[in-house]
PQR file with spaces between the fields and no chain letter, atoms N, CA, C, O and H, PARSE charges and radii, in Angstrom:
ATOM       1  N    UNK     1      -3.490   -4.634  -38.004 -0.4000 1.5000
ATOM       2  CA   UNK     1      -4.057   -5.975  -38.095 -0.0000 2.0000
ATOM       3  C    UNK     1      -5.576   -5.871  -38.183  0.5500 1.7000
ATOM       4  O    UNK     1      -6.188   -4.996  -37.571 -0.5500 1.4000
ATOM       5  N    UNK     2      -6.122   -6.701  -38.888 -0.4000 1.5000
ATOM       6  CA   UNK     2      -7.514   -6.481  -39.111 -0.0000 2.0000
ATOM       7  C    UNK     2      -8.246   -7.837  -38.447  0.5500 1.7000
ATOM       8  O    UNK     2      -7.833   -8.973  -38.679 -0.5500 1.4000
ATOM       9  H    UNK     2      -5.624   -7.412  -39.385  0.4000 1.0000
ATOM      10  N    UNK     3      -9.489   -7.522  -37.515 -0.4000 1.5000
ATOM      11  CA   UNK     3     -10.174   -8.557  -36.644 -0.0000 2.0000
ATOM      12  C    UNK     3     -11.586   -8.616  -37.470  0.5500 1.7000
ATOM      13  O    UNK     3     -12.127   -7.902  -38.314 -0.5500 1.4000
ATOM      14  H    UNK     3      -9.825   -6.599  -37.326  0.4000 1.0000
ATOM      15  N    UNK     4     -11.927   -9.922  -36.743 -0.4000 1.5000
ATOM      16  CA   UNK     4     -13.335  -10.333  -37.276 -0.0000 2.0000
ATOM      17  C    UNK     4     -14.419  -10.520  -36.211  0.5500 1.7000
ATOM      18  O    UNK     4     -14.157  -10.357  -35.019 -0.5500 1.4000
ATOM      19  H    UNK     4     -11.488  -10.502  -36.057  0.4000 1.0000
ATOM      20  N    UNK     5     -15.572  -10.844  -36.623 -0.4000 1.5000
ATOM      21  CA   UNK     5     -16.110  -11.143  -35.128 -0.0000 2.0000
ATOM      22  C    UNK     5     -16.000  -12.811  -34.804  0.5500 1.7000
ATOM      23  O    UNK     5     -16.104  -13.709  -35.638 -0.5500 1.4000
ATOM      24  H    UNK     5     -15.785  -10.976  -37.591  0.4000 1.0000
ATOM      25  N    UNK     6     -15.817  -12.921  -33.699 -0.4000 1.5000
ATOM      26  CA   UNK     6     -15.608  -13.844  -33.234 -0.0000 2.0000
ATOM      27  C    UNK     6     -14.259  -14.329  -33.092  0.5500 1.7000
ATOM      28  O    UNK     6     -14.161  -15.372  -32.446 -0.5500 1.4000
ATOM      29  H    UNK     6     -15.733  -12.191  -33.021  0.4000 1.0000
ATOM      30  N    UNK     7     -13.366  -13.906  -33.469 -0.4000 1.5000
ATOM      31  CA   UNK     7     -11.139  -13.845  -33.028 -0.0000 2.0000
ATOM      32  C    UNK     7     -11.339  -14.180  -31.886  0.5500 1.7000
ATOM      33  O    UNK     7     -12.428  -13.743  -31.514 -0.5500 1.4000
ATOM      34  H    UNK     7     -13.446  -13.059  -33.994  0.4000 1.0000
ATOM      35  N    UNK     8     -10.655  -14.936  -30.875 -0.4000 1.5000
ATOM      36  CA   UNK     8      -9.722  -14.937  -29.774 -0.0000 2.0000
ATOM      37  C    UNK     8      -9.062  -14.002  -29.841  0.5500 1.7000
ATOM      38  O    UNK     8      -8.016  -13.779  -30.450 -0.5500 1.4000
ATOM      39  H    UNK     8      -9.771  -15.291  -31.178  0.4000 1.0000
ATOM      40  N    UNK     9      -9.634  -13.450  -29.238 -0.4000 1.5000
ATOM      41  CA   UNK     9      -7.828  -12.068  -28.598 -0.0000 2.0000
ATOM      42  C    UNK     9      -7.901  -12.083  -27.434  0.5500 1.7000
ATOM      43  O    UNK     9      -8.761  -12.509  -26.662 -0.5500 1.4000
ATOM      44  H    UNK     9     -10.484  -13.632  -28.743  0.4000 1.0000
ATOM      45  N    UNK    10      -6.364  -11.292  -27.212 -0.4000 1.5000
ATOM      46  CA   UNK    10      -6.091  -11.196  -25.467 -0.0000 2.0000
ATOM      47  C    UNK    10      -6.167   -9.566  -25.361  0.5500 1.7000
ATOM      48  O    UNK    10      -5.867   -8.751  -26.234 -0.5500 1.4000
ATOM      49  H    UNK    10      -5.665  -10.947  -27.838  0.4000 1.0000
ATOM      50  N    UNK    11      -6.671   -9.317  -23.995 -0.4000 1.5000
ATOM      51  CA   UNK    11      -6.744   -7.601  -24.212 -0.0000 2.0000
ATOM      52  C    UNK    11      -5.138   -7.260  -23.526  0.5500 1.7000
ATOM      53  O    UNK    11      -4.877   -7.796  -22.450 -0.5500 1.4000
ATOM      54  H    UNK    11      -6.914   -9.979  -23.286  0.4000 1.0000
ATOM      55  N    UNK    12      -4.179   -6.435  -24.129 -0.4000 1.5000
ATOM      56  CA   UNK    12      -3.191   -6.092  -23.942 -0.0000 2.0000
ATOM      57  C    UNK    12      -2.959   -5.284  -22.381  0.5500 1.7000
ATOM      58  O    UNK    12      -1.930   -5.001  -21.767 -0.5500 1.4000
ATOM      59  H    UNK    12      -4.391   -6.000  -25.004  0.4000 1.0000
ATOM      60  N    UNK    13      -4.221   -5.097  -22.116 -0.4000 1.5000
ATOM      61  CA   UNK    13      -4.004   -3.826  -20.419 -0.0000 2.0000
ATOM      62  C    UNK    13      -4.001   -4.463  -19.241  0.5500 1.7000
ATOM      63  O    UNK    13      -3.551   -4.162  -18.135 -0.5500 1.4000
ATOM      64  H    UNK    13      -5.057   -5.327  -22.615  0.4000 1.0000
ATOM      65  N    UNK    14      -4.899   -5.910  -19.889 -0.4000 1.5000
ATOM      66  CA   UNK    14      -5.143   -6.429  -18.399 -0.0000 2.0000
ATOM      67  C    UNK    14      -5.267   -8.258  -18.738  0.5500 1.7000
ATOM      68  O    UNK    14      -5.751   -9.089  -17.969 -0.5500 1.4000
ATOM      69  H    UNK    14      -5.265   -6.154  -20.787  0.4000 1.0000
ATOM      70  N    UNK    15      -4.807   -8.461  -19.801 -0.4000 1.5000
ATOM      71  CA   UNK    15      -4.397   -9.901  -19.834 -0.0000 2.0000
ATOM      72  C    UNK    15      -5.652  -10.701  -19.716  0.5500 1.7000
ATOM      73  O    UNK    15      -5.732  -11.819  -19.205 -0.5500 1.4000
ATOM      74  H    UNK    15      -4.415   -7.786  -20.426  0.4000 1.0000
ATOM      75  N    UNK    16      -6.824   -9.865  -20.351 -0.4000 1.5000
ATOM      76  CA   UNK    16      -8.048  -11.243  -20.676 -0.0000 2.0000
ATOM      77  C    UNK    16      -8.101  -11.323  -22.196  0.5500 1.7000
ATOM      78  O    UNK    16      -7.904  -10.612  -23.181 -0.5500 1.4000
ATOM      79  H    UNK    16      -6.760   -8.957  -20.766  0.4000 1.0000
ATOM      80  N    UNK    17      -8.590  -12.963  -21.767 -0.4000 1.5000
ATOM      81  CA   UNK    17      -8.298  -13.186  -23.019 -0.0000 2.0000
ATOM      82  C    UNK    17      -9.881  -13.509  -23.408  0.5500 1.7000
ATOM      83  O    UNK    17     -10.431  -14.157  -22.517 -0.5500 1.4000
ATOM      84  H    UNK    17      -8.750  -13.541  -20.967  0.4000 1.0000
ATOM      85  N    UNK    18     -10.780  -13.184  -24.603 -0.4000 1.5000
ATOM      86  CA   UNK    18     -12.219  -13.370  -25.373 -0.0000 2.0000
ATOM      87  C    UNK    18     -12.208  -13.455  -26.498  0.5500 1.7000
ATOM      88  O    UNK    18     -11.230  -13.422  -27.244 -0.5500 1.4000
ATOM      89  H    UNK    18     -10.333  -12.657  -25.326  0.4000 1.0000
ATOM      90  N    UNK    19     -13.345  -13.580  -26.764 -0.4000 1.5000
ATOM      91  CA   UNK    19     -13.587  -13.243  -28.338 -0.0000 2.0000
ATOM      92  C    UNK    19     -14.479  -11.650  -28.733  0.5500 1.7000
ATOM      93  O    UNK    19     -14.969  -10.969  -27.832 -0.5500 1.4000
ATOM      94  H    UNK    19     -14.140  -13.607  -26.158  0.4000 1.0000
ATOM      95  N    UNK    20     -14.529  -11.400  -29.666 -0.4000 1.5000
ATOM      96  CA   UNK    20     -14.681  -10.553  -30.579 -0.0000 2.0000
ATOM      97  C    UNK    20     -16.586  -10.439  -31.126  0.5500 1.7000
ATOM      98  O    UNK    20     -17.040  -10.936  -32.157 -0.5500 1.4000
ATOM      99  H    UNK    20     -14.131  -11.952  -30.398  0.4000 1.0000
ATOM     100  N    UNK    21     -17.237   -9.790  -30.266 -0.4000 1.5000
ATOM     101  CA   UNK    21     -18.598   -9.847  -30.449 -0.0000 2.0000
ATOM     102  C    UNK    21     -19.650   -9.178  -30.593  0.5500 1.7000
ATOM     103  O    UNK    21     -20.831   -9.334  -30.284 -0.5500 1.4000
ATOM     104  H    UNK    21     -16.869   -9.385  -29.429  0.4000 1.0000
ATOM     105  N    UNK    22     -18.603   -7.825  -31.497 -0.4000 1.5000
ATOM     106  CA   UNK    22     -19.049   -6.710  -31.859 -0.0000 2.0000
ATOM     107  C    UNK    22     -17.818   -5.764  -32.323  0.5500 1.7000
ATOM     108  O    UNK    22     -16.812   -5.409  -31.708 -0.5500 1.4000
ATOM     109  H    UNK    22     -17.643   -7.698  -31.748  0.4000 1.0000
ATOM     110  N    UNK    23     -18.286   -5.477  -33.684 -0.4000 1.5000
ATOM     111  CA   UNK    23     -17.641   -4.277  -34.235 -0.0000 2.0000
ATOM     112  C    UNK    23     -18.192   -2.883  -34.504  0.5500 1.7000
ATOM     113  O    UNK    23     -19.103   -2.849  -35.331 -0.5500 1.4000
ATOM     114  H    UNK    23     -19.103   -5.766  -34.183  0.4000 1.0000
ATOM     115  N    UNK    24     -17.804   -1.694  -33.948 -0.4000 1.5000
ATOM     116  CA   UNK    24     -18.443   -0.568  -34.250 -0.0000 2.0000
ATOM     117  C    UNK    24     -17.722    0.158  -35.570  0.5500 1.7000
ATOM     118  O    UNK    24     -16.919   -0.641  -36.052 -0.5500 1.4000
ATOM     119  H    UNK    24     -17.063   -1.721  -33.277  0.4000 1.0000
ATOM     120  N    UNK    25     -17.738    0.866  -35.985 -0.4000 1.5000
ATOM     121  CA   UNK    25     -17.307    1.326  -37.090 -0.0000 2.0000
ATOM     122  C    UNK    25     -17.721    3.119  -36.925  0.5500 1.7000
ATOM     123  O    UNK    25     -18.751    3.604  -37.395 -0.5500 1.4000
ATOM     124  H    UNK    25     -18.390    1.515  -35.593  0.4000 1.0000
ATOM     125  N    UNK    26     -16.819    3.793  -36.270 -0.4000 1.5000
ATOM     126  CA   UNK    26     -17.417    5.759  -35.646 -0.0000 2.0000
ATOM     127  C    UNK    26     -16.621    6.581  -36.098  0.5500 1.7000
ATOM     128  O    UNK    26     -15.914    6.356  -37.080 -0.5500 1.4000
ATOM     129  H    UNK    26     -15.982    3.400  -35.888  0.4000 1.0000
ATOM     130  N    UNK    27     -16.623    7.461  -35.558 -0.4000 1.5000
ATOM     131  CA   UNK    27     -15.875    8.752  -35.882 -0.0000 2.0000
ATOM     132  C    UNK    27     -14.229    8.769  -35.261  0.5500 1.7000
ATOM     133  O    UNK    27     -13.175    9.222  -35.708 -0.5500 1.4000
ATOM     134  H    UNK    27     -17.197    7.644  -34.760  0.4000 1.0000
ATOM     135  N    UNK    28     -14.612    8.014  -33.967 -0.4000 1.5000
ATOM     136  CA   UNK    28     -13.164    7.972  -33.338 -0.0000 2.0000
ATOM     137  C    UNK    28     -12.372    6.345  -33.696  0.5500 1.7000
ATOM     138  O    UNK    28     -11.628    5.692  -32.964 -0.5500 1.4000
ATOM     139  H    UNK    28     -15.468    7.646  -33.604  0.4000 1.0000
ATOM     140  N    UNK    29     -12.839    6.051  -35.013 -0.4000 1.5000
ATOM     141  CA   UNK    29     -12.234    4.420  -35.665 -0.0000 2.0000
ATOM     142  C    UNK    29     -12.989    3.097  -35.450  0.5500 1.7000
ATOM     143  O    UNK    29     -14.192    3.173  -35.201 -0.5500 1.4000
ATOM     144  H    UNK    29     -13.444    6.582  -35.607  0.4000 1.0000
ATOM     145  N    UNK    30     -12.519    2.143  -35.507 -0.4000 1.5000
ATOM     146  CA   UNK    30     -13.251    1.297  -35.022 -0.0000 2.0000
ATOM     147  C    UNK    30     -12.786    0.522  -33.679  0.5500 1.7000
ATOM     148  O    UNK    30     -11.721    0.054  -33.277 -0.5500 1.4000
ATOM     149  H    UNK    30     -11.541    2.082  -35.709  0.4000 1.0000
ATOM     150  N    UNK    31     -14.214    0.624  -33.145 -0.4000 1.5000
ATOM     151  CA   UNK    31     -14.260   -0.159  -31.515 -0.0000 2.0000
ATOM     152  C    UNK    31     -14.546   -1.641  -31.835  0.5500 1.7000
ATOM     153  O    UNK    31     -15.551   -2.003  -32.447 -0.5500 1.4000
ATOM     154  H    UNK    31     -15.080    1.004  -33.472  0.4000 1.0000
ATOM     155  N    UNK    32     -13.348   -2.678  -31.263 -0.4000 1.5000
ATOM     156  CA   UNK    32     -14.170   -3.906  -31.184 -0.0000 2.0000
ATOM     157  C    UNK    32     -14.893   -4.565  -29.740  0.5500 1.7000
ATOM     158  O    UNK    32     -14.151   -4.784  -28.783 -0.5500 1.4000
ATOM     159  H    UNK    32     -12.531   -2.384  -30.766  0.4000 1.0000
ATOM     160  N    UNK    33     -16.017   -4.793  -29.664 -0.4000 1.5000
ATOM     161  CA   UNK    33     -16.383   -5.163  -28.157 -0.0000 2.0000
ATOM     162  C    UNK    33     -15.586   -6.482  -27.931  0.5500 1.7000
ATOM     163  O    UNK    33     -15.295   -7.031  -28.993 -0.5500 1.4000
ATOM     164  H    UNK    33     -16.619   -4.615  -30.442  0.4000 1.0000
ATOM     165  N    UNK    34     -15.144   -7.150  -26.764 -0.4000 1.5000
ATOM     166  CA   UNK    34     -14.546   -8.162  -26.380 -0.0000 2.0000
ATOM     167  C    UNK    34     -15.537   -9.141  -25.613  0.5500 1.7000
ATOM     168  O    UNK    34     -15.916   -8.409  -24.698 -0.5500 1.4000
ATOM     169  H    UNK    34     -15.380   -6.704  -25.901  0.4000 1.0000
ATOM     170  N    UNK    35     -15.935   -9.891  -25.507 -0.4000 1.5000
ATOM     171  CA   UNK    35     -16.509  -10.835  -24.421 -0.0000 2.0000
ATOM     172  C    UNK    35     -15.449  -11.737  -23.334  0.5500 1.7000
ATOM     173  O    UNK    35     -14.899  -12.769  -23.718 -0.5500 1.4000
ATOM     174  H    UNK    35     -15.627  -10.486  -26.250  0.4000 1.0000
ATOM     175  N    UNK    36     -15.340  -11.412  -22.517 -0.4000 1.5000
ATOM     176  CA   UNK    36     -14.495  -12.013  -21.936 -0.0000 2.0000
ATOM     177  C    UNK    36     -14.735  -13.682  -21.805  0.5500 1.7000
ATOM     178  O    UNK    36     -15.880  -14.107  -21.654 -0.5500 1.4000
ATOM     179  H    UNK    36     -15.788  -10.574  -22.205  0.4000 1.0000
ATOM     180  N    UNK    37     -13.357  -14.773  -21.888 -0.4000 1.5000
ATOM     181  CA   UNK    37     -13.795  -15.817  -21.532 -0.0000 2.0000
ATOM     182  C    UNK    37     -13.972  -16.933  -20.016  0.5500 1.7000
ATOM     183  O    UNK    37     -14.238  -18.107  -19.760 -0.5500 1.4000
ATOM     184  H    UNK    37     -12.426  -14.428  -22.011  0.4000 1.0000
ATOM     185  N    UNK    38     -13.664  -15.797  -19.389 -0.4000 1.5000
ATOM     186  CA   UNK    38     -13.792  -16.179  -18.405 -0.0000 2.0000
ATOM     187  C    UNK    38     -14.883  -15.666  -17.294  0.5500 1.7000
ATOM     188  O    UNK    38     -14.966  -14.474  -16.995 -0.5500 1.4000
ATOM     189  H    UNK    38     -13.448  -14.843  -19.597  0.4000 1.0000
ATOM     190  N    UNK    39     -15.777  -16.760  -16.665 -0.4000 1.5000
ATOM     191  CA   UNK    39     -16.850  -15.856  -15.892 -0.0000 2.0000
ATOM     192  C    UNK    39     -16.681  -15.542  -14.767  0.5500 1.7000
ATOM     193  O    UNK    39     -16.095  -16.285  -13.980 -0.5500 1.4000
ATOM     194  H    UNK    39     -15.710  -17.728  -16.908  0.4000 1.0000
ATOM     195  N    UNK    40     -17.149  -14.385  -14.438 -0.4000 1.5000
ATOM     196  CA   UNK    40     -17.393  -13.857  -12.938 -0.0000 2.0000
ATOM     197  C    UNK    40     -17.094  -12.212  -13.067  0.5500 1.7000
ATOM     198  O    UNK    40     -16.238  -11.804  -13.852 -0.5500 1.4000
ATOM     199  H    UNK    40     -17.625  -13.781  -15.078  0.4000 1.0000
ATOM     200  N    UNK    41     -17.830  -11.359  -12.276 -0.4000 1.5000
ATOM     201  CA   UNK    41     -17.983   -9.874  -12.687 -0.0000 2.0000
ATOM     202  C    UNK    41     -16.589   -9.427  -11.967  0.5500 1.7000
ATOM     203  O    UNK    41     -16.148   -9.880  -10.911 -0.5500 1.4000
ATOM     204  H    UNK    41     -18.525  -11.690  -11.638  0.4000 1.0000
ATOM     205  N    UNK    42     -15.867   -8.198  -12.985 -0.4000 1.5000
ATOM     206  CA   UNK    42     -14.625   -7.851  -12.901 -0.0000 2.0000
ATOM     207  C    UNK    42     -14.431   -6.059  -12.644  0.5500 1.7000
ATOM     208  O    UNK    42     -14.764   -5.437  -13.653 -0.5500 1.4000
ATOM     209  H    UNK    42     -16.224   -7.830  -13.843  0.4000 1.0000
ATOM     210  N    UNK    43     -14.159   -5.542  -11.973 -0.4000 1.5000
ATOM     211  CA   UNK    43     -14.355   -4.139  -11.677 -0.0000 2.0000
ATOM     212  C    UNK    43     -13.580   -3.179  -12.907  0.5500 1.7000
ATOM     213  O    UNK    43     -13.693   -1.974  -13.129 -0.5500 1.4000
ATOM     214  H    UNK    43     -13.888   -6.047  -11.153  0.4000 1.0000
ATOM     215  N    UNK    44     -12.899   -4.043  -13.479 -0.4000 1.5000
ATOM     216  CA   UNK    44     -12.496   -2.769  -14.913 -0.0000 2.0000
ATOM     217  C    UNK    44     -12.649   -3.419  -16.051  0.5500 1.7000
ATOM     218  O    UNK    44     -11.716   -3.666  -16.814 -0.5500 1.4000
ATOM     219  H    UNK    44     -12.807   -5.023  -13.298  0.4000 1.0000
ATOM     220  N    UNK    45     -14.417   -3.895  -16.333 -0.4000 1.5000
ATOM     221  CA   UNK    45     -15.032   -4.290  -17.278 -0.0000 2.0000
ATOM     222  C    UNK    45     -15.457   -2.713  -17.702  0.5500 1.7000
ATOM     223  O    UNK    45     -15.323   -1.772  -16.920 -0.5500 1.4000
ATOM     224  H    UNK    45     -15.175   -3.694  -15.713  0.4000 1.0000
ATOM     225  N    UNK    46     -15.920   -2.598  -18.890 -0.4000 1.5000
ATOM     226  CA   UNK    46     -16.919   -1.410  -19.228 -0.0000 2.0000
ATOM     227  C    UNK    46     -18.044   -2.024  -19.509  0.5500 1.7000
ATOM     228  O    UNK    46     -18.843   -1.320  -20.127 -0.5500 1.4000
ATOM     229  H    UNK    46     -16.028   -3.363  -19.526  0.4000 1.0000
ATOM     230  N    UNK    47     -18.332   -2.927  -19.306 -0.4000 1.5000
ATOM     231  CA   UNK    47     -19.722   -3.946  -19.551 -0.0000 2.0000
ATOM     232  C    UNK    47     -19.873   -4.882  -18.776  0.5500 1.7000
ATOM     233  O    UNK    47     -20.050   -6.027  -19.192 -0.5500 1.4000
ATOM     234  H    UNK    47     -17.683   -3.499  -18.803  0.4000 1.0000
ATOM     235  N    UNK    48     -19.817   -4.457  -16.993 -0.4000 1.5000
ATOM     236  CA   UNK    48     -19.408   -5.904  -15.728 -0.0000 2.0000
ATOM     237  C    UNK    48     -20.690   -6.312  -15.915  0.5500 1.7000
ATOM     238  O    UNK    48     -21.682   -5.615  -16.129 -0.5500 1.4000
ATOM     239  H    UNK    48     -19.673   -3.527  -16.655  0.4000 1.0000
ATOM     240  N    UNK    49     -20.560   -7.946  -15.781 -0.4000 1.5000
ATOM     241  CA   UNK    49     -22.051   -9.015  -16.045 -0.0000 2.0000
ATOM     242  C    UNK    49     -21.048   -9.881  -15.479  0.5500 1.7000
ATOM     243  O    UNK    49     -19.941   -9.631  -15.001 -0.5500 1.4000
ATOM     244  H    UNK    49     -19.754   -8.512  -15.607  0.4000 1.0000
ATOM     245  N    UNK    50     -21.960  -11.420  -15.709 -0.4000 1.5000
ATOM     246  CA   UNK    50     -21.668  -12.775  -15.424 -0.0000 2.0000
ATOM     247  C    UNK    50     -20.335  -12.796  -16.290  0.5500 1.7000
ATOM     248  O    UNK    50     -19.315  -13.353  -15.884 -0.5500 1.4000
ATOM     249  H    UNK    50     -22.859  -11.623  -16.097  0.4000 1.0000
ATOM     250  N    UNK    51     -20.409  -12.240  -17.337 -0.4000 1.5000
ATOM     251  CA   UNK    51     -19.512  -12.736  -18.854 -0.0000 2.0000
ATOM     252  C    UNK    51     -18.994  -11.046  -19.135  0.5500 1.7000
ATOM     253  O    UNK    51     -19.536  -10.286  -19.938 -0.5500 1.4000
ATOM     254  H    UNK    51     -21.238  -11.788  -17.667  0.4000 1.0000
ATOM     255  N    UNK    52     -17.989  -10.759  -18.380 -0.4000 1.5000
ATOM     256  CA   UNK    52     -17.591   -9.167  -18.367 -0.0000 2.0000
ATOM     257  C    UNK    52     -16.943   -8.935  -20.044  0.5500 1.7000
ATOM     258  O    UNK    52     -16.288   -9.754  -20.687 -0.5500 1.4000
ATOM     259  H    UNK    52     -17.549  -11.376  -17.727  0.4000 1.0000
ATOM     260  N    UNK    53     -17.410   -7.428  -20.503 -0.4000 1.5000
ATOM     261  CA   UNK    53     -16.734   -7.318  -21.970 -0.0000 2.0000
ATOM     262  C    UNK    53     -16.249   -5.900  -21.920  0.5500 1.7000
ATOM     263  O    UNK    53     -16.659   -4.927  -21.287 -0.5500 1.4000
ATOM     264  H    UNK    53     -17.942   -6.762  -19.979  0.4000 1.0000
ATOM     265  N    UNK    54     -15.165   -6.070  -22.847 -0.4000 1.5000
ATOM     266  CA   UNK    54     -14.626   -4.448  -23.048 -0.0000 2.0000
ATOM     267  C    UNK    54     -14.629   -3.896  -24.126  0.5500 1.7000
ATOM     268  O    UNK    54     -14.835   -4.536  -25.157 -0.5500 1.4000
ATOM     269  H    UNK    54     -14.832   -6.860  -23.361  0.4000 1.0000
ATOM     270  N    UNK    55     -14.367   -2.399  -24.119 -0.4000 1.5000
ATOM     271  CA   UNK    55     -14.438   -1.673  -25.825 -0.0000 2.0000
ATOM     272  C    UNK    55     -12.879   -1.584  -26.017  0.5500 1.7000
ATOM     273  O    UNK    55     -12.198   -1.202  -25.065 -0.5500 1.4000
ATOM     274  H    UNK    55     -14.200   -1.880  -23.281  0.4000 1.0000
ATOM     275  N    UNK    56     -12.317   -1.905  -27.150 -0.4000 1.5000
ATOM     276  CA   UNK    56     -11.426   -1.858  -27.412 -0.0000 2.0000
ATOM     277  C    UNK    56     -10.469   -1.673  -29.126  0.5500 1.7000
ATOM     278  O    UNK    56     -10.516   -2.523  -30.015 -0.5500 1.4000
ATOM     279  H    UNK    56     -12.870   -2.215  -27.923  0.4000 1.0000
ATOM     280  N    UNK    57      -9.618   -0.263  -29.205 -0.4000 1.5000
ATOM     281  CA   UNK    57      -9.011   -0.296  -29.963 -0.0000 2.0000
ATOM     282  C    UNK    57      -8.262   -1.622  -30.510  0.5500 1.7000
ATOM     283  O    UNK    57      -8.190   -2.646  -29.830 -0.5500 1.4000
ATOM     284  H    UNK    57      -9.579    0.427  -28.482  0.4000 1.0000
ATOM     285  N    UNK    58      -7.716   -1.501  -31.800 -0.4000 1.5000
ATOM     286  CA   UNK    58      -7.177   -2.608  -32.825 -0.0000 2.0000
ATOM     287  C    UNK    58      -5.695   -2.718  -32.237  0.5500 1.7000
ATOM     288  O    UNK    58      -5.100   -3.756  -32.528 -0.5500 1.4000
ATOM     289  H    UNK    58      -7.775   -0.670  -32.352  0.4000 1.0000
ATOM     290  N    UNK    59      -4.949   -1.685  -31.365 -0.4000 1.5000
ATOM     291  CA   UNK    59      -4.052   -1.314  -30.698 -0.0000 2.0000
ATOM     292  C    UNK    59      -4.179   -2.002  -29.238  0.5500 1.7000
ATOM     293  O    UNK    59      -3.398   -1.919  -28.290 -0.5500 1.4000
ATOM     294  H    UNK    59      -5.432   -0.842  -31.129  0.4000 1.0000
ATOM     295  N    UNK    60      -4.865   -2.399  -29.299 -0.4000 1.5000
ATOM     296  CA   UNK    60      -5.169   -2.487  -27.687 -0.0000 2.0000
ATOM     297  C    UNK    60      -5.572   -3.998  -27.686  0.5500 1.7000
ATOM     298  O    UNK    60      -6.051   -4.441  -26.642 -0.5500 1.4000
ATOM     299  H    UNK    60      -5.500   -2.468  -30.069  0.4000 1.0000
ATOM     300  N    UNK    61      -5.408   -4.905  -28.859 -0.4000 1.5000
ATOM     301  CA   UNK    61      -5.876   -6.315  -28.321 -0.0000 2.0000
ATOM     302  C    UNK    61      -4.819   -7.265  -29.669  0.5500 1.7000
ATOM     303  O    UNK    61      -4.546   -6.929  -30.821 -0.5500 1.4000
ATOM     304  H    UNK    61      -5.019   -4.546  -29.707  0.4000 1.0000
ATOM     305  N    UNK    62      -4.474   -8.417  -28.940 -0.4000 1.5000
ATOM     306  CA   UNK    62      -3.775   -9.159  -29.998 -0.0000 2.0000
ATOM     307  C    UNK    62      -4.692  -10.539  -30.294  0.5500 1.7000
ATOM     308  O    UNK    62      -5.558  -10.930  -29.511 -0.5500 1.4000
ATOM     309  H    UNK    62      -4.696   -8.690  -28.003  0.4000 1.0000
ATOM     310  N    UNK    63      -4.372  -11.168  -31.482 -0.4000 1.5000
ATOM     311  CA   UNK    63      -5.048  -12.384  -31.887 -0.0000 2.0000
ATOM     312  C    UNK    63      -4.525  -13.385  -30.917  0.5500 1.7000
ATOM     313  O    UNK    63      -3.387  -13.028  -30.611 -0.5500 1.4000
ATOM     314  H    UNK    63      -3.668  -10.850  -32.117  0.4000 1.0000
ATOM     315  N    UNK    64      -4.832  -14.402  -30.344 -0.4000 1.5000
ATOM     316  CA   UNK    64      -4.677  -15.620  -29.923 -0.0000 2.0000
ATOM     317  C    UNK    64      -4.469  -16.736  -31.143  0.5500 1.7000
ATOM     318  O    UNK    64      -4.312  -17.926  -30.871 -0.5500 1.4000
ATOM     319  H    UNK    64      -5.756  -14.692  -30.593  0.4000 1.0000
C-alpha cells in the first residue's frame, strides 16, 4: 500500500492512531514518521513530546 503525507493511519503495535508527517526514503526502504493524535508524552514513542511520533514501516501502519 502506498502512503502520503498527511494519511490517518493507525500504528498496528500499539493501536495509535496519526497522521503521516514525514517520509524518508534510505537504504533500509522507506520510513514514514507518524504524529500521533492524541496528546500527552508516551514511553514507546521514538520521538516522546507533547504530540508523541513514531518511525514506521509501510507494514507496520494501516490507513484509517
Amino acid at each position: 500500500m502506498t502512503f502520503e503525507l498527511y494519511d490517518h493511519v493507525k500504528i498496528k503495535r500499539n493501536g495509535v492512531a496519526g497522521q503521516i508527517v514525514d517520509i524518508m526514503e534510505g537504504k533500509a526502504g522507506t520510513v514514514y514518521t507518524v504524529e500521533s493524535d492524541t496528546k500527552g508524552k508516551r514511553d514507546d514513542a521514538d520521538y516522546p513530546s507533547e504530540w508523541p511520533m513514531y518511525d514506521c514501516k509501510a507494514d507496520e501502519i494501516t490507513k484509517m
